[in-house]
C-alpha positions in Angstrom: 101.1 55.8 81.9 102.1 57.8 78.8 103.8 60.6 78.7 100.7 63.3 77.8 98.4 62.1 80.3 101.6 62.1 82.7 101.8 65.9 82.0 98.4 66.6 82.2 98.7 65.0 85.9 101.7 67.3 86.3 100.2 70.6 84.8 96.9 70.0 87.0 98.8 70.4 90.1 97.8 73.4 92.3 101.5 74.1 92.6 102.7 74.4 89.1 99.5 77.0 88.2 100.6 78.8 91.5 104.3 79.2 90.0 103.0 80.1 86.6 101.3 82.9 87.6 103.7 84.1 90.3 106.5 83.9 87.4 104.2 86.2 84.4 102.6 88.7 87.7 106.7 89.1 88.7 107.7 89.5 85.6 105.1 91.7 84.7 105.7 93.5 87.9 109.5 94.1 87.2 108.8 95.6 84.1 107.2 98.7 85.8 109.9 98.8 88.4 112.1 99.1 85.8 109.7 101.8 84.0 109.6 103.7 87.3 113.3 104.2 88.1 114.5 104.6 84.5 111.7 106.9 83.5 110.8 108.7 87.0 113.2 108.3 89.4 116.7 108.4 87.4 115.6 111.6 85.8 114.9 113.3 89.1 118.0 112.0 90.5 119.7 113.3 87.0 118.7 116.7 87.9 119.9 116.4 91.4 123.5 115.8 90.1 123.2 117.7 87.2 123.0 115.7 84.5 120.2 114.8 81.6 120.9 111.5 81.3 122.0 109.8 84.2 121.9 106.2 82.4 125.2 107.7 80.2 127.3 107.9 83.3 129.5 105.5 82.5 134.0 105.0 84.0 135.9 104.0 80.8 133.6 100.9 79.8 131.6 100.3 82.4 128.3 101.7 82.2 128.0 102.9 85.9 124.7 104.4 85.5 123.1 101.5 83.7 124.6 99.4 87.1 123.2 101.9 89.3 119.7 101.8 88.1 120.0 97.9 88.1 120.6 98.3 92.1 117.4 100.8 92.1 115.5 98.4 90.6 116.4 95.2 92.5 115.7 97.5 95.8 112.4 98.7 95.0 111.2 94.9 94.3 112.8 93.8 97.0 111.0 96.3 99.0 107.7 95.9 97.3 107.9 91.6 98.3 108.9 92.5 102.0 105.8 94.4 102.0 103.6 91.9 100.1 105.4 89.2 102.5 104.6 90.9 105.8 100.4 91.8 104.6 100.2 88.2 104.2 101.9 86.8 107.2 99.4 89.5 108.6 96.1 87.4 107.6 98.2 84.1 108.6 96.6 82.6 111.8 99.0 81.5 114.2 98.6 77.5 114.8 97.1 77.2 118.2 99.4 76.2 120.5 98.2 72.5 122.3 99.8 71.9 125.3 99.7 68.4 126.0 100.7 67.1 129.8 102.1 64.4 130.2 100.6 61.8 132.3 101.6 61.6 136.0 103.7 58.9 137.2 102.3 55.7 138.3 104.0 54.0 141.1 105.6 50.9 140.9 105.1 48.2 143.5 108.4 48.8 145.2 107.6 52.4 145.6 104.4 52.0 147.1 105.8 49.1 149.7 109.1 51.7 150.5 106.0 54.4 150.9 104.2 52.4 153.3 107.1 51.4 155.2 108.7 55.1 155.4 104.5 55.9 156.7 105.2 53.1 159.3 108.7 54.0 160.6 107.2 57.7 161.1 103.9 56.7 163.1 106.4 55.0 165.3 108.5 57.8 166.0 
């Protein structure tokens, strides 16, 4: 098999196309997460504490405000999967359950001679 038609096998899979465009729909996605905390949210929450620019707040060099709307972001994706996660598992139906019994036990010869023997020794009594 060469090589091309080898990745045209490859590339064909449902998988792969199902990866592709989870990977450019997340990474579009992320890009207005990002757009919604550094442009809405870390302004609002820049007010709150008093300052402009809350993305300058930084502790000698590290850039604590830059870190802190990394965290916003990761939480608000987060957040927005779980919710994508639990509609789905939503339409999901549940596998139905079989219950399979097992068969009953089939007496051996001994135990049907030791039953009729025990039936005997009783009628006597």
């Amino acid at each position: 098999m060469s090589i091309v038609s080898e990745f045209k096998e490859f590339i064909s899979k449902g998988n792969v196309l199902d990866l592709a465009v989870g990977v450019i729909i997340g990474a579009a996605f992320g890009k207005i997460v990002s757009s919604l905390t550094d442009d809405i949210l870390m302004p609002i929450l820049g007010l709150v504490v008093g300052k402009m620019d809350y993305s300058t707040i930084a502790i000698g060099p590290m850039k604590v405000g830059l870190f802190i709307n990394a965290v916003l972001n990761f939480f608000i994706i987060a957040f927005c999967i779980f919710l994508i996660v639990q509609a789905a598992n939503k339409f999901k139906r549940p596998a139905p359950v079989v219950v399979v019994e097992p068969p009953a036990p089939v007496a051996t010869k001994e135990e049907v001679l030791l039953t009729e023997i025990r039936d005997a020794l009783r009628a006597r009594s």
